[in-house]
C-alpha positions as CSV (number, residue, x, y, z in Angstrom):
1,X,1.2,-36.3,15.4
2,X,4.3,-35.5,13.9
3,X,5.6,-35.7,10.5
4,X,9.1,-37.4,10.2
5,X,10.7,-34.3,9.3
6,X,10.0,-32.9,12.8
7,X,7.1,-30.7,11.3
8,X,3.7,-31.6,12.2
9,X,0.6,-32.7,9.9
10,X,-1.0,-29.2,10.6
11,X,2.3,-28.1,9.2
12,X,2.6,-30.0,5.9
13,X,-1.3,-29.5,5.2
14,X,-0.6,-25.5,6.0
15,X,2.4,-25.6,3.7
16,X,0.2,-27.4,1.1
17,X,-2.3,-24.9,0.8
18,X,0.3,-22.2,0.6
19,X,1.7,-23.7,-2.1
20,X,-1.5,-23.9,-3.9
21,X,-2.7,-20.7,-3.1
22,X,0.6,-19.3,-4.6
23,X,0.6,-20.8,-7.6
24,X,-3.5,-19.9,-8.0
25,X,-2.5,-16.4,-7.3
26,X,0.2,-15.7,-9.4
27,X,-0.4,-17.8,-12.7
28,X,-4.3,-16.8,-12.6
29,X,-6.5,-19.4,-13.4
30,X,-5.4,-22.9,-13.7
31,X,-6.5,-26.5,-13.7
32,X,-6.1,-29.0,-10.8
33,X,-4.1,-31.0,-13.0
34,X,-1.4,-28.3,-13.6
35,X,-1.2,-27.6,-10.1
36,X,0.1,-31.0,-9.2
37,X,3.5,-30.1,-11.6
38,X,3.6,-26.4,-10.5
39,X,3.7,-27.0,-6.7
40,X,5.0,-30.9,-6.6
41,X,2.1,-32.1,-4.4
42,X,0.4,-35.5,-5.7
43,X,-2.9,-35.2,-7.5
44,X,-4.3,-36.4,-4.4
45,X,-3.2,-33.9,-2.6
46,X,-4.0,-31.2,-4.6
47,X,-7.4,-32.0,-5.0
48,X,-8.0,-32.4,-0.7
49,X,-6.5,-28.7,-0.6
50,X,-8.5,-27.9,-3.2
51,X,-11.4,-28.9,-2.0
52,X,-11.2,-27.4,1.1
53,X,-10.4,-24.0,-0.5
54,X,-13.4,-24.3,-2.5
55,X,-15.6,-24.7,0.7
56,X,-14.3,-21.8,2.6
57,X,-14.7,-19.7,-0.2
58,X,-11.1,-18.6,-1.2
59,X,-11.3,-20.6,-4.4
60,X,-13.7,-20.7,-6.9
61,X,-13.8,-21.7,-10.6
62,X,-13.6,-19.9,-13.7
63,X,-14.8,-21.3,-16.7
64,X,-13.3,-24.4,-18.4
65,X,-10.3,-25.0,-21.4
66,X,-10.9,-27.9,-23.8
67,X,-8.2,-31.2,-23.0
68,X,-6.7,-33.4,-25.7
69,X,-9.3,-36.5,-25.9
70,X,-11.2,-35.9,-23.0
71,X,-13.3,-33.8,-20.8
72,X,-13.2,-30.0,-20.4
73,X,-10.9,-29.0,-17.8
74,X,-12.1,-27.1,-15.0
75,X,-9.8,-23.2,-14.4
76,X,-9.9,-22.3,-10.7
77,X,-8.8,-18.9,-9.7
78,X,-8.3,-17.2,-6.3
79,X,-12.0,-16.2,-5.4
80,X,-11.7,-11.7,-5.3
81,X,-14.3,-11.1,-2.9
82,X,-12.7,-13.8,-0.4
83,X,-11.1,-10.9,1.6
84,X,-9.8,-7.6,1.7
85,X,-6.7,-5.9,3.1
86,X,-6.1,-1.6,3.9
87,X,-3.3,-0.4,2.5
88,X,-1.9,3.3,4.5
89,X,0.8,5.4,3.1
90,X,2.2,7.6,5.6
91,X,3.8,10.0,3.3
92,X,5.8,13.0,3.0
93,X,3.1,15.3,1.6
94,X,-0.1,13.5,2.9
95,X,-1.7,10.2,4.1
96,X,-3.4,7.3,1.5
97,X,-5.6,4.7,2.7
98,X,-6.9,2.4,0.2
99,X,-8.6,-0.9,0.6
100,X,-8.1,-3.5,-1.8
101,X,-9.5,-7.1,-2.4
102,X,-7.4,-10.1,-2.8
103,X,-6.5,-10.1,-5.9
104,X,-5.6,-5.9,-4.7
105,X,-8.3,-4.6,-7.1
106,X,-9.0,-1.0,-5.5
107,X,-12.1,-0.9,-3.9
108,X,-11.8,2.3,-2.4
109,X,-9.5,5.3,-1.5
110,X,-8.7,8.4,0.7
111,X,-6.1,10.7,0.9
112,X,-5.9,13.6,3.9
113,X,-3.1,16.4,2.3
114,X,-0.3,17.4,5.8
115,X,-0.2,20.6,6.1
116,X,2.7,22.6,4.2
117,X,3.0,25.9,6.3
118,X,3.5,25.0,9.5
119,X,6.8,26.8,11.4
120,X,8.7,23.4,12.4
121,X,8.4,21.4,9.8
122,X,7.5,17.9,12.5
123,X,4.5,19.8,13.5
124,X,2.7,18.3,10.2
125,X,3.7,14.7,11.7
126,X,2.5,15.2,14.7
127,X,1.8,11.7,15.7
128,X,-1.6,12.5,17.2
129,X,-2.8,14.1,14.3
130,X,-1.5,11.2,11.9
131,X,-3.1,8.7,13.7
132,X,-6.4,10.5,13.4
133,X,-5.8,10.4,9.7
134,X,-5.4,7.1,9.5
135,X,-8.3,6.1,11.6
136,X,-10.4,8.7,9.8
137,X,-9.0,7.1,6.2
138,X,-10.1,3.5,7.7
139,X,-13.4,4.1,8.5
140,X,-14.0,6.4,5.3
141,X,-12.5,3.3,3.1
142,X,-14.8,0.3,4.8
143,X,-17.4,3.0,4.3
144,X,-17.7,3.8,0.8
145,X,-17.2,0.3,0.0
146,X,-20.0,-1.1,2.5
147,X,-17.2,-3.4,3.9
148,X,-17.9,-4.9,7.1
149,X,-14.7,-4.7,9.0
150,X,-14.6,-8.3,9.7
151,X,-13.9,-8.8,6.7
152,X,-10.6,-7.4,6.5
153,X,-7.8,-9.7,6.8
154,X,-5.0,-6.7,7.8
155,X,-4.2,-3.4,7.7
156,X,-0.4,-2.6,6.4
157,X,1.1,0.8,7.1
158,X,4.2,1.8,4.8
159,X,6.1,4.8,7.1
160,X,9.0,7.1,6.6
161,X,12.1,5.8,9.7
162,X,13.2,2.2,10.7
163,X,10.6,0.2,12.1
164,X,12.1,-2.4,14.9
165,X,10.1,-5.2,16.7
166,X,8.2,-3.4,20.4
167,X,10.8,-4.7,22.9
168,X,11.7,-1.3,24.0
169,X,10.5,1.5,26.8
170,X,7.9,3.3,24.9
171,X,8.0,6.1,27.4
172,X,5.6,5.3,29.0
173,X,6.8,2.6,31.6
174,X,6.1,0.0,30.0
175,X,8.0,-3.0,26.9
176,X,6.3,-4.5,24.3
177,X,7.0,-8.1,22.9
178,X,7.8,-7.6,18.8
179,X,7.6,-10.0,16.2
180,X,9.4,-9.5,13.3
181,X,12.5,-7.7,11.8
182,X,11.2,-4.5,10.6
183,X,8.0,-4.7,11.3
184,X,5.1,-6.3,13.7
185,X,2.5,-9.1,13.2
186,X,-0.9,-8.7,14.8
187,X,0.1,-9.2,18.5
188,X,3.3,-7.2,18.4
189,X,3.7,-3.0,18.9
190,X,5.9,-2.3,16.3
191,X,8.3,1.0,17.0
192,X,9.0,3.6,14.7
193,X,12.2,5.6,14.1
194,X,11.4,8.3,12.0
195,X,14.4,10.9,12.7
196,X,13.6,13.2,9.5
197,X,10.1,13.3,11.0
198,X,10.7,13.7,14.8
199,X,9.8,10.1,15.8
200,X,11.5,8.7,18.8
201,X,10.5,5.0,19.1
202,X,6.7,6.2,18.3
203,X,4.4,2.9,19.6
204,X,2.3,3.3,16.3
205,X,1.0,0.0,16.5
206,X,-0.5,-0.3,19.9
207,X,-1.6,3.8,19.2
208,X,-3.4,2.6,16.0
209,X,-5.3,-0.6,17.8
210,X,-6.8,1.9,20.4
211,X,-7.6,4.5,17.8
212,X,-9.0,2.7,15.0
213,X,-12.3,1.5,15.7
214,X,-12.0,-2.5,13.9
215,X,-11.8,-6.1,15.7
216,X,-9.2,-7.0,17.9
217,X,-8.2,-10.2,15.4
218,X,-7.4,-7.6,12.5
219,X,-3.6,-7.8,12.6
220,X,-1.5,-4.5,11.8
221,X,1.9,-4.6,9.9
222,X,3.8,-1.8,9.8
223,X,7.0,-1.5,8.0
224,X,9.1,1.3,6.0
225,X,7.7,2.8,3.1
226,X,10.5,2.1,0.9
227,X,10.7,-1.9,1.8
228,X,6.7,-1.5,0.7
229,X,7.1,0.5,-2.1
230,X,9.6,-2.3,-3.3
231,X,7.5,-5.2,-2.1
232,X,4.8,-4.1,-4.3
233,X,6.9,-3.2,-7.3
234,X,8.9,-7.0,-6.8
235,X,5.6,-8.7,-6.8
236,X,3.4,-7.1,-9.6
237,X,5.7,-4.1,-11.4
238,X,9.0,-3.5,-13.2
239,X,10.9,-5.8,-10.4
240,X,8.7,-9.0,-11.4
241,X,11.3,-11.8,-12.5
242,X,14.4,-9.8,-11.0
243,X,17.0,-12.0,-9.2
244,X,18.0,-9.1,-7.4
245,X,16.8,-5.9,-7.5
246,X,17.1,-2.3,-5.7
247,X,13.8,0.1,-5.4
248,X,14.4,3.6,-4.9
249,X,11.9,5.9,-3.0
250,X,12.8,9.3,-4.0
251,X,10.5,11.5,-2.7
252,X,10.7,15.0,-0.3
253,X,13.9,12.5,1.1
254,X,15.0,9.6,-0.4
255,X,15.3,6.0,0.3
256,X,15.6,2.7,-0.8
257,X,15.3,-1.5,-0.3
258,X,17.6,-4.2,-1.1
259,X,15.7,-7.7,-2.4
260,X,17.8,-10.9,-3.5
261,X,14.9,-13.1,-3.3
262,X,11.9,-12.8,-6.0
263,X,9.6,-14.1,-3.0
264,X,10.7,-13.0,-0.3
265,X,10.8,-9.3,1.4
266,X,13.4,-6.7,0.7
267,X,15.8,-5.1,3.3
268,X,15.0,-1.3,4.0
269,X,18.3,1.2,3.3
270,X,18.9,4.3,5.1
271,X,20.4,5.3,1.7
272,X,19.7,8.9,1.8
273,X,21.9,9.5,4.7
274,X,24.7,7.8,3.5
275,X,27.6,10.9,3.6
276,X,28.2,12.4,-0.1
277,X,30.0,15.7,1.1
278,X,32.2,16.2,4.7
279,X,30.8,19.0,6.3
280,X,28.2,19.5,3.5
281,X,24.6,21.0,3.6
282,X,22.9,20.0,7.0
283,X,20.2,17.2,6.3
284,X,16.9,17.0,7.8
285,X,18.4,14.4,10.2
286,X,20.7,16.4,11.8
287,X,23.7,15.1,10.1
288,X,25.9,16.9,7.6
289,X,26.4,16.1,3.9
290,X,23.7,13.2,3.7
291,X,22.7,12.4,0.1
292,X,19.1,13.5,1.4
293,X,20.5,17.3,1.5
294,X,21.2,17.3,-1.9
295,X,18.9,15.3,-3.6
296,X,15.3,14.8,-2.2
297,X,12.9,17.1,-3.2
298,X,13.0,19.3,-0.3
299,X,16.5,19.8,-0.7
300,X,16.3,20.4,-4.2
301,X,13.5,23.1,-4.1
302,X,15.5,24.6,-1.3
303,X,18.3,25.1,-3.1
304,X,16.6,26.4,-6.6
305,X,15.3,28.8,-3.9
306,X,18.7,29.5,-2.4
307,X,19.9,30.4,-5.7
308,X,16.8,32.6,-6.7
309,X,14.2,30.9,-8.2
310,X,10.8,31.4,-6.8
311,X,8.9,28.1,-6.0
312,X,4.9,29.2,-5.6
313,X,4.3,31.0,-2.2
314,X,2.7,28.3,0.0
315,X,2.4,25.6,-2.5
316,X,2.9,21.8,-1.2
317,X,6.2,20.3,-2.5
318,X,4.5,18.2,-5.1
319,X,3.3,21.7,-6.8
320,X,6.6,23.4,-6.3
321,X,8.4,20.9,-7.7
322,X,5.8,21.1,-11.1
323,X,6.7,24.6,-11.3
324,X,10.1,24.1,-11.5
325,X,10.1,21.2,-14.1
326,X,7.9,23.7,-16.1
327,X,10.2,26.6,-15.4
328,X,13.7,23.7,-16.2
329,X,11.4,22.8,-19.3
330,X,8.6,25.1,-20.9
331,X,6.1,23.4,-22.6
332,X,7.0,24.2,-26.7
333,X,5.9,26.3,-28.6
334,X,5.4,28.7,-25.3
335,X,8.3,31.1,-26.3
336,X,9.8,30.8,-22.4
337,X,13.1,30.0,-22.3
338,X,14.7,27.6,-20.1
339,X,15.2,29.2,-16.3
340,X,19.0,28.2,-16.3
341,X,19.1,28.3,-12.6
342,X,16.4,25.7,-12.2
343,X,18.0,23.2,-14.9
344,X,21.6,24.0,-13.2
345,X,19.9,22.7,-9.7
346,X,18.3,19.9,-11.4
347,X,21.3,18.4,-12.8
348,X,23.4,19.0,-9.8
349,X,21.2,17.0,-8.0
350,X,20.8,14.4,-10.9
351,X,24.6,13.8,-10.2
352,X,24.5,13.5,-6.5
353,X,21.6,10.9,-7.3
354,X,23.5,9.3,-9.8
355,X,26.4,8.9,-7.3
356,X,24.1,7.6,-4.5
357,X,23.2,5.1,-7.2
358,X,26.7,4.2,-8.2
359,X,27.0,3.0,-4.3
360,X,24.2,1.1,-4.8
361,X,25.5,-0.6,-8.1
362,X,29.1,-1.2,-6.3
363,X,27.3,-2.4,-3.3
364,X,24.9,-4.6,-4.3
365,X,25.4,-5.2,-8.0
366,X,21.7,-5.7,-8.5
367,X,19.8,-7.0,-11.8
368,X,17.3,-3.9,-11.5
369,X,17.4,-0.4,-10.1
370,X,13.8,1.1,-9.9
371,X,12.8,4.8,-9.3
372,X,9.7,5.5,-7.3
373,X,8.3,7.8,-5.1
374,X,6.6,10.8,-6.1
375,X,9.2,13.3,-7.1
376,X,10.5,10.2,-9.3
377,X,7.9,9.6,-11.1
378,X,7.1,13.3,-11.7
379,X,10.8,14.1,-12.8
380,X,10.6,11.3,-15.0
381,X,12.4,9.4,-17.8
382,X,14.4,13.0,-18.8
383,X,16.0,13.7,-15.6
384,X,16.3,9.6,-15.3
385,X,18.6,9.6,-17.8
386,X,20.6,11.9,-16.5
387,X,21.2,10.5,-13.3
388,X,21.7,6.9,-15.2
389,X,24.6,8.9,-17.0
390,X,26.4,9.8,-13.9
391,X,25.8,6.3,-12.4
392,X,27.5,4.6,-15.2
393,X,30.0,7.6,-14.5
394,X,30.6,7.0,-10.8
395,X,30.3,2.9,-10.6
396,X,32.9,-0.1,-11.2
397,X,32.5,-0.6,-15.0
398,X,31.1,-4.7,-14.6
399,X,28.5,-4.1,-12.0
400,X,27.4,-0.6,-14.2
401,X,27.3,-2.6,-17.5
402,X,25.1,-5.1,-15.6
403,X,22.3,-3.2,-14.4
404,X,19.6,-1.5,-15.9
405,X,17.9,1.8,-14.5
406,X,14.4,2.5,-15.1
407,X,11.6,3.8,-13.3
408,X,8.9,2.1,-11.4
409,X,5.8,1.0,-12.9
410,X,2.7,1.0,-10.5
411,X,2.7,4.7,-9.7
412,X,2.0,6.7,-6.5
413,X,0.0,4.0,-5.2
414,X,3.0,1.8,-4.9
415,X,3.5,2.0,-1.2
416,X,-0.1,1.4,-0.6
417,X,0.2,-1.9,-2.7
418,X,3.2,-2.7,-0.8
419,X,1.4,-2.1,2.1
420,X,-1.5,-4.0,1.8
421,X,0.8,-7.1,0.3
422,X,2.0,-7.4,4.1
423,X,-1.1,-8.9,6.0
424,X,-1.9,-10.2,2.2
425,X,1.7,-12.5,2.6
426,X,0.9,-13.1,6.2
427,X,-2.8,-14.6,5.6
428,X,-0.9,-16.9,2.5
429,X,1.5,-18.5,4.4
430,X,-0.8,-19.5,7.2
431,X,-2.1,-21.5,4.1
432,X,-5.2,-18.8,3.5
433,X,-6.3,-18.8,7.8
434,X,-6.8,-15.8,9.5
435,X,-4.8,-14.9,12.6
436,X,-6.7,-16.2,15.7
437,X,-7.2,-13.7,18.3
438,X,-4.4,-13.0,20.8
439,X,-1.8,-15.1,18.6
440,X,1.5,-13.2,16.9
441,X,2.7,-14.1,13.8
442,X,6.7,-13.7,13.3
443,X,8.2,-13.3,10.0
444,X,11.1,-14.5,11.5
445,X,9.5,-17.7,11.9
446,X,7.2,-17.9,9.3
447,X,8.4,-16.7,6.2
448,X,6.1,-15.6,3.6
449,X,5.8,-18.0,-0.1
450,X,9.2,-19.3,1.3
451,X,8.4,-22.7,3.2
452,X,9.1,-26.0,1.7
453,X,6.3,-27.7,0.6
454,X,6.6,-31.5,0.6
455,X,4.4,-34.0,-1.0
456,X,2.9,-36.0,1.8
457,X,-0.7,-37.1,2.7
458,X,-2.0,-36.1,5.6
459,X,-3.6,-38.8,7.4
């Protein structure tokens, strides 16, 4: 049967239940009877969704609030242990898996550290030896927290590169049917572009489903780190309320995503190979005078090297990078005095960053601009307002009063968040249903929290 809209009853009652679950999961407990004005369904409506949410388990109440003249209002609330969802970070300096429930409570974590002193700096991406880490991490996670793994509603996977729909050769003879823009539902093989990292169209997805040992139904979404990163930070951090907004990942590169819709997902940059210098320093990519050879983290430490300071023999960047904050700013009271070669690197590259971000003001001319990302958050609200300096410096003077520049508020564990919110948005907007064997779901098609929801009866 068909709705006069062209939709379908199975349609408007799917959209119903998204809205409800929405509204449930963002404004925390509430009554039926302020759900029928916060998603403009009927009261009828709203308590058939209801009910059926309470039945399958993905609602539940939570206590009661007093009403004027009558009876105690019942609080319902999006039921925790309902579900869970895995999070993976493939990052620059090692691999997180966490696994969340669904309100993303951590449950448990793992990280597995890539190794730093390797000749050629791909070998610690090797894709063989990531994807071991990542099933490894998986089955580590379920374990500690006694999860049965079919309970897991998705696994999201935040990576360094573009990440395109698998309709490509994979090398091996063979195409793969995609699903969404920049990334893959459960039945898709999403591809991964990671130039800095020596990925050529890596299959990860269809690698990971005959690696990882968990039901063929769990769907995989795989999408860039930084679109994650600001996913997360969009939904639950400093970007919550933004009307536009720009997350930066600045880690050992740097990169960054685009969103214009509070709701919906961001667009992943390439911002740290936009061209700051003609025939400048040669980036990790290949190309010459990216932003990325300047002012990630493994350009920076390269360069205090290059002009003589002495970054710990074999430490990981993370470490090196400590030791030259410490060395930029000794702790007071120490009687060091500031290394003047380290704080002369460290504002160079605050300026390159601040001119990448002047792009992004003149660009986009977003509400927000967020730092996060490792070497962000360790370089911190000091070097922050030095690049904010030089941004105001390099942008148009309306867009620069505009914006504000701060950093990022749910840590390191940002892209794992962001990560996990992927299958999370997914399961939502097929109205709280998991993914039926064999069946892909497109973005594309079926935007998350962004359908219409219409106030109709089912009948």
């Amino acid at each position: 049967m068909r709705a006069t809209s062209g939709r379908t009853v199975r349609d408007l009652r799917r959209e119903n239940r998204t809205a409800v679950l929405r509204r449930l999961y963002f404004d925390g407990p509430t009554s039926r009877l302020a759900l029928g004005p916060a998603t403009g369904l009927s009261s009828g409506s709203v308590s058939n969704v209801v009910g059926e949410l309470v039945a399958e388990g993905l609602v539940e109440e939570a206590g009661s609030v007093d009403s004027a003249g009558g009876r105690p209002r019942t609080l319902l609330r999006i039921s925790p242990s309902s579900g869970c969802m895995i999070g993976v970070d493939v990052g620059e300096t090692r691999v997180r898996v966490e696994l969340f429930d669904l309100t993303l409570t951590e449950l448990a974590r793992t990280e597995r550290p890539l190794a730093v002193d390797s000749r050629e700096p791909h070998d610690r991406y090797e894709v063989g030896l990531i994807v071991g880490h990542i099933r490894e991490g998986i089955a580590e996670v379920l374990r500690t927290a006694q999860m049965p793994p079919d309970r897991l509603l998705g696994v999201g996977v935040g990576v360094p590169g573009i990440v395109t729909p698998g309709t490509e050769e994979d090398g091996t003879g063979g195409t793969r049917g995609g699903t969404t823009e920049g990334g893959a539902g459960s039945g898709g093989g999403a591809l991964v572009h990671g130039q800095t990292i020596g990925w050529d169209a890596v299959p990860l997805e269809r690698l990971l489903r005959e690696a990882v040992d968990l039901p063929g139904s769990v769907p995989y979404r795989i999408d860039n780190g930084a679109r994650t990163l600001g996913q997360a930070e969009l939904w639950f951090g400093a970007g919550r309320g933004a009307r536009s907004a720009v997350f930066v990942l600045f880690g050992s590169g740097v990169g960054a995503c685009v969103a214009t819709d509070p709701m919906g997902p961001g667009r992943a940059l390439e911002w740290g190979h936009l061209t700051v210098r003609v025939r400048g320093r040669r980036c990790r990519c290949g190309a010459l005078g990216c932003l990325e050879a300047y002012a990630g983290a493994e350009a920076l430490l390269e360069r205090w090297q290059e002009a003589g300071g002495r970054p710990p023999a074999g430490a990981d960047e993370e470490t090196a990078l400590t030791a030259m904050l410490a060395a930029a700013h000794p702790a007071a009271g120490s009687g060091t005095a500031p290394d003047p070669t380290a704080l002369a690197v460290l504002e160079e590259t605050a300026e390159y960053l601040g001119a990448g971000v002047a792009d992004l003001i003149n660009l986009f001319q977003p509400e927000r601009i967020l730092v996060g990302g490792w070497a962000g958050l360790q370089l911190g609200d000091r070097f922050l307002d030095t690049v904010r300096r030089h941004a105001v410096d390099y942008a148009l003077r309306h867009p620069a009063a505009r914006v504000t520049i701060g950093l990022g508020t749910l840590g390191p564990e940002a892209v794992t968040i962001g990560a996990a919110i992927l299958p999370l948005a997914d399961f939502f907007a097929r109205g709280g249903r998991r993914a039926e064997p064999g069946t892909e779901q497109s973005q594309a098609q079926q935007p998350a929290w962004t359908t219409t929801v219409r106030d109709r009866e089912a009948r």
